[in-house]
N, C-alpha and C positions, 0 to 999 in steps of 0.2 A: 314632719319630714323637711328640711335642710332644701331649700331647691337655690341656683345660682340660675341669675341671667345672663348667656355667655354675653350678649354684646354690651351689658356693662363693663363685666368682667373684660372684655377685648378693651374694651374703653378705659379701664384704670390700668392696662399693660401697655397700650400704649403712650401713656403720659409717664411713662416711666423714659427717659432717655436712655435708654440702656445700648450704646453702641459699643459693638465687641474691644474690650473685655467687659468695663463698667456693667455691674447689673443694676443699676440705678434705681433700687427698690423694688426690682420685679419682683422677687424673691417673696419677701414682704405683701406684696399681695396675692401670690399664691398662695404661701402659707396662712392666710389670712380664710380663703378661700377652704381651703383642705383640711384645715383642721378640725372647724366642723361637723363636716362627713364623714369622721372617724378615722383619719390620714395620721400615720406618725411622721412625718418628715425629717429630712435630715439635710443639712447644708455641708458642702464639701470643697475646701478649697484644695486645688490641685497646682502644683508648680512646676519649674524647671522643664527639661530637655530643649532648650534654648527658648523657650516661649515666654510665655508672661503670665502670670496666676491668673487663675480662672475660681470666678462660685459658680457652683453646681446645685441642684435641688433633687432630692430624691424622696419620695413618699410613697406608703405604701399600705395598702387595709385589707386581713382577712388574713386566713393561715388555711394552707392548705389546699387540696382538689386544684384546679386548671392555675395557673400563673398568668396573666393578662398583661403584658408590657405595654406602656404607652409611653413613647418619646416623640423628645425636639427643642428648639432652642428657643431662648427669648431676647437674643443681642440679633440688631440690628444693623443695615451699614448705612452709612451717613444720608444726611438727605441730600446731600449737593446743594446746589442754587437755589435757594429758599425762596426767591424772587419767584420760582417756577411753580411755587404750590399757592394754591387759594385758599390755604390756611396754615397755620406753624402747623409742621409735620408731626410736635409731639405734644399739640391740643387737639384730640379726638374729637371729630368734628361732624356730623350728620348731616346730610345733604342730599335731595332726592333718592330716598331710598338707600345711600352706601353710606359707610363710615371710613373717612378717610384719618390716614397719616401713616407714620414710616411702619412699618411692620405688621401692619394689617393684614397682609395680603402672606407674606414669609417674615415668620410663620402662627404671629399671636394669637392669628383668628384659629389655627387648630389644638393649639394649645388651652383657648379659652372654651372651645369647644369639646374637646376631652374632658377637662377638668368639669364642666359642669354638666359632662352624662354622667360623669361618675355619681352625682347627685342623685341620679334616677337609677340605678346601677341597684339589682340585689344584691342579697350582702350574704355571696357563696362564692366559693372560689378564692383569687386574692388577686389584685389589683396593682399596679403598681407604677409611678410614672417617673422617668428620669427625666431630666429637665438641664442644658446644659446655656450656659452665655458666652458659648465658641463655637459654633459652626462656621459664622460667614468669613472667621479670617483662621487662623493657624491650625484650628481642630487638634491642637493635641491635648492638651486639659482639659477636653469637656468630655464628650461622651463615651469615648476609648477608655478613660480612666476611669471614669465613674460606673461604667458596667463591670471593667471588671474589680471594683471593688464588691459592687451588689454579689458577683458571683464570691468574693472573699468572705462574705457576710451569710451565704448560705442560696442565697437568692438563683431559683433556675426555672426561667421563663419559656413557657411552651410556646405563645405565639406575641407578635409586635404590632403595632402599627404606629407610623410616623408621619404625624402631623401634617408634614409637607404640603403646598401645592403640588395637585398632582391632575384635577381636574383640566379637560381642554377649552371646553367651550360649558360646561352646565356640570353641575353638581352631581358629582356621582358618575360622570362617564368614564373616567379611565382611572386605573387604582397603577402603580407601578409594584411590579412585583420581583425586582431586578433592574441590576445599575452593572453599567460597563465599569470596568476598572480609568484608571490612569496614571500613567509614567511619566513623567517628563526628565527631559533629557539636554546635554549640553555637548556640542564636539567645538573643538579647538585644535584646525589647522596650524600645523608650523613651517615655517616656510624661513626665506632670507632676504633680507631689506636691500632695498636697492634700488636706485634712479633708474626712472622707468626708460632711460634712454641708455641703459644696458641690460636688459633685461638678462643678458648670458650673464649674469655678475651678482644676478639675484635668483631665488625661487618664489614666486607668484605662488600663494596659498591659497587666494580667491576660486580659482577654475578645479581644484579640488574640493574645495570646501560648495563650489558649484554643482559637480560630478555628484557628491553624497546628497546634495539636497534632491537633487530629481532621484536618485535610488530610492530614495525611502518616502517620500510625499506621496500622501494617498493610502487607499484602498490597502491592507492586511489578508484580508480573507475577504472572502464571501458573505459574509453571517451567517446565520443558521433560523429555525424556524421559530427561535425566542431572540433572538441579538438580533442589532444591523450589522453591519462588516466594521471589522474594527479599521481605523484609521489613524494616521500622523502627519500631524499639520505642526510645519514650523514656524516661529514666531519674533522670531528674530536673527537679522545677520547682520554681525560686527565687525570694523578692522579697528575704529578710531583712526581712523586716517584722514584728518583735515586737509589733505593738498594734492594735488592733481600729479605730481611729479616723482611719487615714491613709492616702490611698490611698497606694501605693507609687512613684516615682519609673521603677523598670524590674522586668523582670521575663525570668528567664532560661531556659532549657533545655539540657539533653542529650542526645543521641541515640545509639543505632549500628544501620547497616544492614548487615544480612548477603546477599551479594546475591551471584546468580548469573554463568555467562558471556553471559548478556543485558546485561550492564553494563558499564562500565569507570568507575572512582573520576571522571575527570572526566566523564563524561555524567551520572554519577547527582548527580555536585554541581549541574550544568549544570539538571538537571532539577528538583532543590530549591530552587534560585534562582530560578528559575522562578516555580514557584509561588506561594514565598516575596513574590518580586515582586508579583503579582494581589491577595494579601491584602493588603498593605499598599496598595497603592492604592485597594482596596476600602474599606479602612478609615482609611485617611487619616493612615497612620502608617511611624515607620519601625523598621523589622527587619535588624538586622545578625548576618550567617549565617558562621560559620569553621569551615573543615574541622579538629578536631583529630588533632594527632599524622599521622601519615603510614598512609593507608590502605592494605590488602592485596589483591593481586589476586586474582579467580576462576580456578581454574586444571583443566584436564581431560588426564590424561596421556593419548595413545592406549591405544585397547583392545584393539589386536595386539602383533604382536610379543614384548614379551621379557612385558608384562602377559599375555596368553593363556598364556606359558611358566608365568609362577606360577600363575596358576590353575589349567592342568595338574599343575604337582608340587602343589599343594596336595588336587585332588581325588583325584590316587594315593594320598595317605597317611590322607586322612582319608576319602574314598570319596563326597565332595562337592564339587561347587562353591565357590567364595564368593561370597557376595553384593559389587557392587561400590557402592560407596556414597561421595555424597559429601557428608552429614550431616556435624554436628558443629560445633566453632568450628575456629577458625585454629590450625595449628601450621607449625613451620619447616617442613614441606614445599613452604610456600608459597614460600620463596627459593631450593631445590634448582630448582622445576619451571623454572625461568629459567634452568639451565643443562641440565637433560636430562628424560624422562619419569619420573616419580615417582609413588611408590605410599607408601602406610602401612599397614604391616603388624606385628602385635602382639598380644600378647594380652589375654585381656578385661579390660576397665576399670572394674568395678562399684566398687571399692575404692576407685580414686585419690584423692588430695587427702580422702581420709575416715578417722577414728582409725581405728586398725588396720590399714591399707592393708596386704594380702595377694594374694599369688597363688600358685597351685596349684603344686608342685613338679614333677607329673607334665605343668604346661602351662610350664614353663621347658625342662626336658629335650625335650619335645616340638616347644615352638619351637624350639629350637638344630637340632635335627635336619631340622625343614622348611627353614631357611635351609641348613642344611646341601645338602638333597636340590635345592634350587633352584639352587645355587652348581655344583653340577655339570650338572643339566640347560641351564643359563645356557652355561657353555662349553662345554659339549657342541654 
C-alpha cells in the first residue's frame, strides 16, 4: 500500500515558489504524489475575463456511490521583507517542532494533508480533488471555472471540504460551515469647481459625499443565529485635490460589504441606491453608485448529514466538538457551495500571510489523520 508523508510532501510544495499565478512545479509534485494512489489527473489551464491564465489541477479515483470533493489552492502571496524571516521563505525549514515558509499555514499544509489521507482512504465511493493557483489574487481562473468544468465532464459531488485555515487556537476546534458574501462598491459626487473664497460660485461635493458616508457606515442588520450582522466599511475618499484654495470638482469613494444570508448582492445594491437616491434629492445633487468587480454570495451548507458526520469523527479524535463558524472573509468555498454542501476545514491560521508563516508538525500529521478518519466514516 502506497502511503505519503504529508509533512514532506508540505515540504516539496513549499519549495515550489508558486506565487499567484505561477504554479512553479506545484502541479508536478502533486501529480507525482497522486498518481500512484490510483488518481487520474488532469491539468487545466483557464484564461481571459480580463484576468491572467491560470493551471489548475483536477484528480480523481473510483466511480460511483458517494462523490467526496476535496479543494483549494497552492499559489501563494509574496513573502515581503525577507530580511523578516529566519530562513528563505521557499526553503522549507524545521525548527522546534514547526515547519516554516510561505504557504504553510494557507493553505499547503491542507492540501498536503488531504492528498496524503487519500493514501489511507478505502477504495469505495469516488474521490476527487480540485486544486486551483488563484485564490489569493483574482479568483477567476481557478476554482469557478474548474468546477464547473468537472460538472461539464459529468462530475456531481455530494459533499466538500476545503482545506483552509479554519482552526482558532487547536486543531479541530472550529470547522466554518458558511461565509458572508461581499460587494464592493464606488460613489462619485459631482459637484462645481471653484475658489473656495466664493463658494456661492461653486458646489462643494465633499459634505455630500460626507452625508452618504455616515448613511451607510456600519451595522446592516442584526445577524441571525448562524451570521454576525452584515456590515459596510468604507475604504477610501478621494477628490485629488492638492491645494487648500479650490473647492474640488467631485469627490469619490469605496466601499465593501460583508453581508450575510439576509441578503443577496442585488437587494443589498437595490437597498444602496436607495438611499443613495434620498440624499441626493435631499441635497440637490447627483451621485453615481457602481457595483465593483463581481460580488460573492452568502452561503450556509446544511448542518446534518455528512457536516454532523465530521463533527462526529472530529469530536472522536480530539474529544470535542467544533465550533461551527461562519466568520472571516471570502474564500473559494464560496464557488464549491454552488455545486454541493461545503465546509472549511484546516488548521490554525495565526501565521498566514505573516514572516515566518509556520505550522505545527504534530497539527499536519494530525490533520492528515482526521481527514483520514472522516473519509472512512464518510463511506461508511
Amino acid at each position: 500500500m502506497t502511503t505519503i508523508d504529508p509533512v514532506r510532501l508540505l515540504a516539496d510544495l513549499i519549495a515550489c515558489p508558486s506565487l499567484t499565478p505561477a504554479s512553479a512545479g506545484v502541479f508536478d509534485v502533486l501529480e507525482a504524489a497522486l498518481v500512484p494512489l490510483g488518481f487520474t489527473t488532469t491539468r487545466l489551464t483557464f484564461d481571459g475575463d480580463g484576468s491572467y491564465p491560470v493551471e489548475n489541477l483536477f484528480a480523481t479515483r473510483g466511480q460511483g456511490g458517494r462523490h467526496l470533493l476535496f479543494a483549494g489552492h497552492t499559489d501563494v502571496v509574496p513573502p515581503g521583507d525577507r530580511a523578516q524571516w529566519i530562513s528563505d521563505p521557499f526553503k522549507p525549514t524545521i525548527r522546534d517542532g514547526r515547519i516554516f515558509g510561505r504557504g504553510s499555514a494557507d493553505m499547503k499544509s491542507g492540501v498536503a494533508a488531504f492528498a496524503a489521507a487519500c493514501a489511507e482512504a478505502p477504495e469505495t465511493g469516488t474521490i476527487s480533488l480540485a486544486i486551483t493557483n488563484d485564490e489569493e489574487a483574482d479568483g477567476i481562473n481557478g476554482t469557478d471555472k474548474l468546477l464547473a468544468w468537472a460538472k461539464a465532464q459529468g462530475h456531481v459531488f455530494d459533499f466538500a471540504i476545503v482545506g483552509e485555515p479554519s482552526a482558532t487556537i487547536t486543531l479541530g476546534d472550529s470547522i466554518k460551515v458558511g461565509r458572508r458574501g461581499s460587494l464592493n462598491g464606488r460613489l462619485v459626487v459631482t459637484g462645481v469647481q471653484g475658489h473656495v473664497a466664493y463658494p456661492d460660485k461653486a458646489r462643494n461635493p465633499l459634505p455630500v459625499l460626507a452625508q452618504a458616508v455616515l448613511a451607510l457606515s456600519g451595522k446592516l442588520d442584526d445577524g441571525n443565529a448562524q451570521f454576525p450582522p452584515s456590515n459596510l466599511e468604507f475604504t477610501s475618499l478621494d477628490v485629488g485635490n492638492e491645494t487648500t484654495n479650490v473647492i474640488p470638482a467631485s469627490a469619490s469613494a469605496r466601499f465593501n460589504v460583508r453581508f450575510n444570508d439576509g441578503w443577496t448582492p442585488e437587494a443589498l445594491e437595490s437597498s444602496i441606491r436607495a438611499e443613495l437616491d434620498e440624499i441626493a434629492a435631499e441635497m440637490e445633487c447627483s451621485i453615481a453608485f457602481e457595483v465593483s468587480g463581481r460580488p460573492s454570495r452568502s452561503f450556509l451548507s446544511p448542518l446534518s448529514g455528512a457536516v454532523e458526520t465530521l463533527c462526529t469523527t472530529i469530536a472522536g479524535v480530539t474529544g470535542k466538538r467544533p465550533e461551527l463558524s461562519t466568520g472571516g472573509g471570502t474564500s473559494d468555498a464560496r464557488f464549491v457551495a454552488a455545486y454541493c454542501p461545503v465546509v472549511e476545514f484546516g488548521l490554525p491560521g495565526q501565521t498566514m500571510h505573516k514572516a515566518n508563516e509556520s505550522v505545527a508538525l504534530d497539527d499536519v500529521t494530525g490533520l492528515t489523520a482526521l481527514y483520514a478518519a472522516f473519509i472512512r466514516d464518510y463511506f461508511a
